[in-house]
C-alpha beads as a LAMMPS data file, in Angstrom:
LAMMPS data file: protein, C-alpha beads

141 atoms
140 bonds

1 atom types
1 bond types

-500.0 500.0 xlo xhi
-500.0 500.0 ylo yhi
-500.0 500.0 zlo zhi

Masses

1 110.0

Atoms # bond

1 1 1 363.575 -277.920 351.226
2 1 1 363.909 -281.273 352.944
3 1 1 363.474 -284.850 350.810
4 1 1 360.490 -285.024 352.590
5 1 1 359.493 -281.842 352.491
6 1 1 359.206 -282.498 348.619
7 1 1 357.710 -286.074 348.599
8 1 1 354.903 -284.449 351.013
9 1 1 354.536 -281.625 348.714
10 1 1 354.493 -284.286 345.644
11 1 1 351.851 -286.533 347.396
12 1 1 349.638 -283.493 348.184
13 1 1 349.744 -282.586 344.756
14 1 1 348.830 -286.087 343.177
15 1 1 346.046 -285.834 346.232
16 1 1 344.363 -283.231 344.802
17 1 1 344.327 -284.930 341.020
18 1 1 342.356 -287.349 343.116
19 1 1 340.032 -285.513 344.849
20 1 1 339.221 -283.825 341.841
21 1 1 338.350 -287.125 340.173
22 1 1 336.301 -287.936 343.222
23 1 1 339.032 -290.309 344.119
24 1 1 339.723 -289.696 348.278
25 1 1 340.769 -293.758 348.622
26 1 1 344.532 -292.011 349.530
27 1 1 343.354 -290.023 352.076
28 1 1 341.180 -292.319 353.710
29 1 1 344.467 -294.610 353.914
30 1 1 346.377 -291.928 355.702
31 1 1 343.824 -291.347 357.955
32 1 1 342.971 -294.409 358.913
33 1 1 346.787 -294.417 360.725
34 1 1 346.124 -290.959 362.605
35 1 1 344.218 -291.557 365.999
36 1 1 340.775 -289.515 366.595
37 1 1 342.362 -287.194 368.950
38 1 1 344.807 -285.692 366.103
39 1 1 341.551 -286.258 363.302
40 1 1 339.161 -284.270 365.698
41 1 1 341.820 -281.024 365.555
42 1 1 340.709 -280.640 361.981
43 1 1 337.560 -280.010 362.559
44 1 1 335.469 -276.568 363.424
45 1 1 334.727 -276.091 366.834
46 1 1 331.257 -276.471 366.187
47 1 1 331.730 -280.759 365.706
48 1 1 334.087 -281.202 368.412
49 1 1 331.856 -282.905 371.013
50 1 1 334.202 -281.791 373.804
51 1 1 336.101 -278.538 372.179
52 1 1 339.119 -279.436 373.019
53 1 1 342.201 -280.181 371.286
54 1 1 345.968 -280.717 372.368
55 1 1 349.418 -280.856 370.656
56 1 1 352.947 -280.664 371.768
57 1 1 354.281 -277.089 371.929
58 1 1 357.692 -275.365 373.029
59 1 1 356.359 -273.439 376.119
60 1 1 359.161 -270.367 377.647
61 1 1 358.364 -271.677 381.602
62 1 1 360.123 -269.028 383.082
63 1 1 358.101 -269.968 386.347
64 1 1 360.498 -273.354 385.728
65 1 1 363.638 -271.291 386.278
66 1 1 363.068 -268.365 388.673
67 1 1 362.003 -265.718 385.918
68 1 1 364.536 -266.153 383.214
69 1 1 363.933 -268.180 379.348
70 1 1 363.379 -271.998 379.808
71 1 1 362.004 -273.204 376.711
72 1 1 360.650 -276.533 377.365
73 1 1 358.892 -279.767 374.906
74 1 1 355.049 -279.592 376.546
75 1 1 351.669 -281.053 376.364
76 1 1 349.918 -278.036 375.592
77 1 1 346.047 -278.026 375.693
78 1 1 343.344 -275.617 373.866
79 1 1 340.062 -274.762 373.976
80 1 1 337.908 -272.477 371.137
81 1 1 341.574 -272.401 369.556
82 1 1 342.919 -270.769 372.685
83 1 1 345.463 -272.729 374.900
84 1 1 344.719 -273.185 378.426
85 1 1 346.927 -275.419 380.153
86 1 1 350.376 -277.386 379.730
87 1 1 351.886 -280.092 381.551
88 1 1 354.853 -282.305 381.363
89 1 1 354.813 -284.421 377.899
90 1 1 353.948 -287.413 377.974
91 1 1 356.321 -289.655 375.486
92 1 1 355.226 -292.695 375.957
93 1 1 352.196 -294.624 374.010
94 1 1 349.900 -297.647 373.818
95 1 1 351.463 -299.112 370.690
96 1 1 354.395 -298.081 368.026
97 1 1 351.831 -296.360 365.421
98 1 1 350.599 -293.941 367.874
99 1 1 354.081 -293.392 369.398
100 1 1 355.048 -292.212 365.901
101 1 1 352.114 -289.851 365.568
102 1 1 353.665 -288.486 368.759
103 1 1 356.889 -288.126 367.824
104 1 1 355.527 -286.581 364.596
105 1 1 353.511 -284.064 366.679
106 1 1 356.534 -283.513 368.819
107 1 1 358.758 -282.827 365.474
108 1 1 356.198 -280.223 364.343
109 1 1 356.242 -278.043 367.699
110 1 1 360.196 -277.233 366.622
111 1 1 358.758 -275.303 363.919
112 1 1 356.054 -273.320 365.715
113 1 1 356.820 -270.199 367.458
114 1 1 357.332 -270.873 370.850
115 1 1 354.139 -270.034 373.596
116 1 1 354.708 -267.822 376.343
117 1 1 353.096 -268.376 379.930
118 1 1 351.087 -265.415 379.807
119 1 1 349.366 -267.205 376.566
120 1 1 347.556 -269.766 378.586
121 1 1 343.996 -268.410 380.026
122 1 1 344.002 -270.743 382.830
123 1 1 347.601 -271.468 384.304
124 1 1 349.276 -274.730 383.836
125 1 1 347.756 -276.867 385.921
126 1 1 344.455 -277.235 384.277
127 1 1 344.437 -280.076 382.571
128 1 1 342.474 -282.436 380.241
129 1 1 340.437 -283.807 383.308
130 1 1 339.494 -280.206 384.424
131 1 1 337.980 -279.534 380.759
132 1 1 336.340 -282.350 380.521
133 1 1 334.402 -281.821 383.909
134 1 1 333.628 -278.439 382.828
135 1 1 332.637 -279.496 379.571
136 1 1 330.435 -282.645 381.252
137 1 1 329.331 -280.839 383.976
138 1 1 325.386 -281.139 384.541
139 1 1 325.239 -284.038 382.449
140 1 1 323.350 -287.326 383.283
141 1 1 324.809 -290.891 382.701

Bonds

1 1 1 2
2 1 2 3
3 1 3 4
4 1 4 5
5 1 5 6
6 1 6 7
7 1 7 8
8 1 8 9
9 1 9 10
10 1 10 11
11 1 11 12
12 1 12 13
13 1 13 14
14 1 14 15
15 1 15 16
16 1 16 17
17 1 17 18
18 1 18 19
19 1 19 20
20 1 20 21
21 1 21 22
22 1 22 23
23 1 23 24
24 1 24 25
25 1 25 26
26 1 26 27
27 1 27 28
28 1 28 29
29 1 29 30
30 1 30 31
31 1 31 32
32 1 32 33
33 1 33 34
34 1 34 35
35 1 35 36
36 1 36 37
37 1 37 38
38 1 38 39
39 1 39 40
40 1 40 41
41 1 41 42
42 1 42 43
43 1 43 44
44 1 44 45
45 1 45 46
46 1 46 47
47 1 47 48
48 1 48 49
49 1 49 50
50 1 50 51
51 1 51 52
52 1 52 53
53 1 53 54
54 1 54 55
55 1 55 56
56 1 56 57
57 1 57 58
58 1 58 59
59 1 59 60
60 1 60 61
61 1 61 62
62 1 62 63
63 1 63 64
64 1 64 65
65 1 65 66
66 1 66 67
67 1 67 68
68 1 68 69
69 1 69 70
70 1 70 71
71 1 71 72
72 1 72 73
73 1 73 74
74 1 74 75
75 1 75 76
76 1 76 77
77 1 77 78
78 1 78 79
79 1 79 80
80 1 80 81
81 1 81 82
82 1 82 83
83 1 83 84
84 1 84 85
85 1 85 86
86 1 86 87
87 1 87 88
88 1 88 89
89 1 89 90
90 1 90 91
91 1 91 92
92 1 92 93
93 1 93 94
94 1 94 95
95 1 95 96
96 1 96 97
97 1 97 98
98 1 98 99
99 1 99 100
100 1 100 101
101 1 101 102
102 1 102 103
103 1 103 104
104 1 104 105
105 1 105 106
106 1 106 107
107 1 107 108
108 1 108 109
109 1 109 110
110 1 110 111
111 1 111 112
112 1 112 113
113 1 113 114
114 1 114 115
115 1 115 116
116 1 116 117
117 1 117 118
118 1 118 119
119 1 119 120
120 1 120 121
121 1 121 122
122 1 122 123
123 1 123 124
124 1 124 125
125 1 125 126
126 1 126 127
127 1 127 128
128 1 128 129
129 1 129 130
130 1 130 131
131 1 131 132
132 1 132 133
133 1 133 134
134 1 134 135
135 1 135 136
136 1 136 137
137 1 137 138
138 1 138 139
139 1 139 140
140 1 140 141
């Protein structure tokens, strides 16, 4: 287990002392760093005002290199928990806190199984844009 590994462990621990005490003034800290996108993953379906979430994944694009394994970094998009699309990552930000979230999310996907193309309902080129018309569609401004 990792140093940090154990100081996340040791915080999550003292956490829930916290929240037992009705104490949540850590957490609130925390989240206050994460942007909405990340905070809106967390919650069921149900609240997500646009049902959509999206992460960095390692996606085997075999399409990428006629047929055989190419396990590439990607912007991988879901909808009802199910991922529809990926694209080309995106590692650039608006400011250095959100760049780190990224490169946090980007850290993570190197300990997820990787997706396979067959996973995605919709093909790789649907993207954010498409879901959100979708999503939108019929609605008045």
């Amino acid at each position: 287990m990792s140093d940090l590994q154990i100081l996340i462990a040791a915080v999550i621990e003292q956490m829930k002392q916290d929240i037992a005490k009705g104490d949540v003034t850590a957490i609130e800290k925390l989240m206050m760093r994460v942007p909405s996108t990340f905070l809106n993953g967390y919650l069921p379906e149900e609240d997500d005002p646009f049902d959509f979430t999206w992460n960095y994944r390692i996606v085997n694009a075999k399409s990428e290199n006629g047929g055989e394994d190419w396990y590439c970094l990607k912007e991988v998009t879901y909808s009802k928990g199910k991922p529809t699309g990926y694209g080309t990552p995106c590692t650039g930000s608006e400011d250095m806190d959100s760049m780190r979230s990224v490169w946090d999310m980007m850290e993570k996907a190197m300990h997820l199984p990787p997706l396979q193309e067959e996973d995605f309902e919709k093909g790789e080129d649907y993207t954010f844009e498409d879901l959100f018309n979708e999503q939108t569609k019929g609605e008045t401004q």
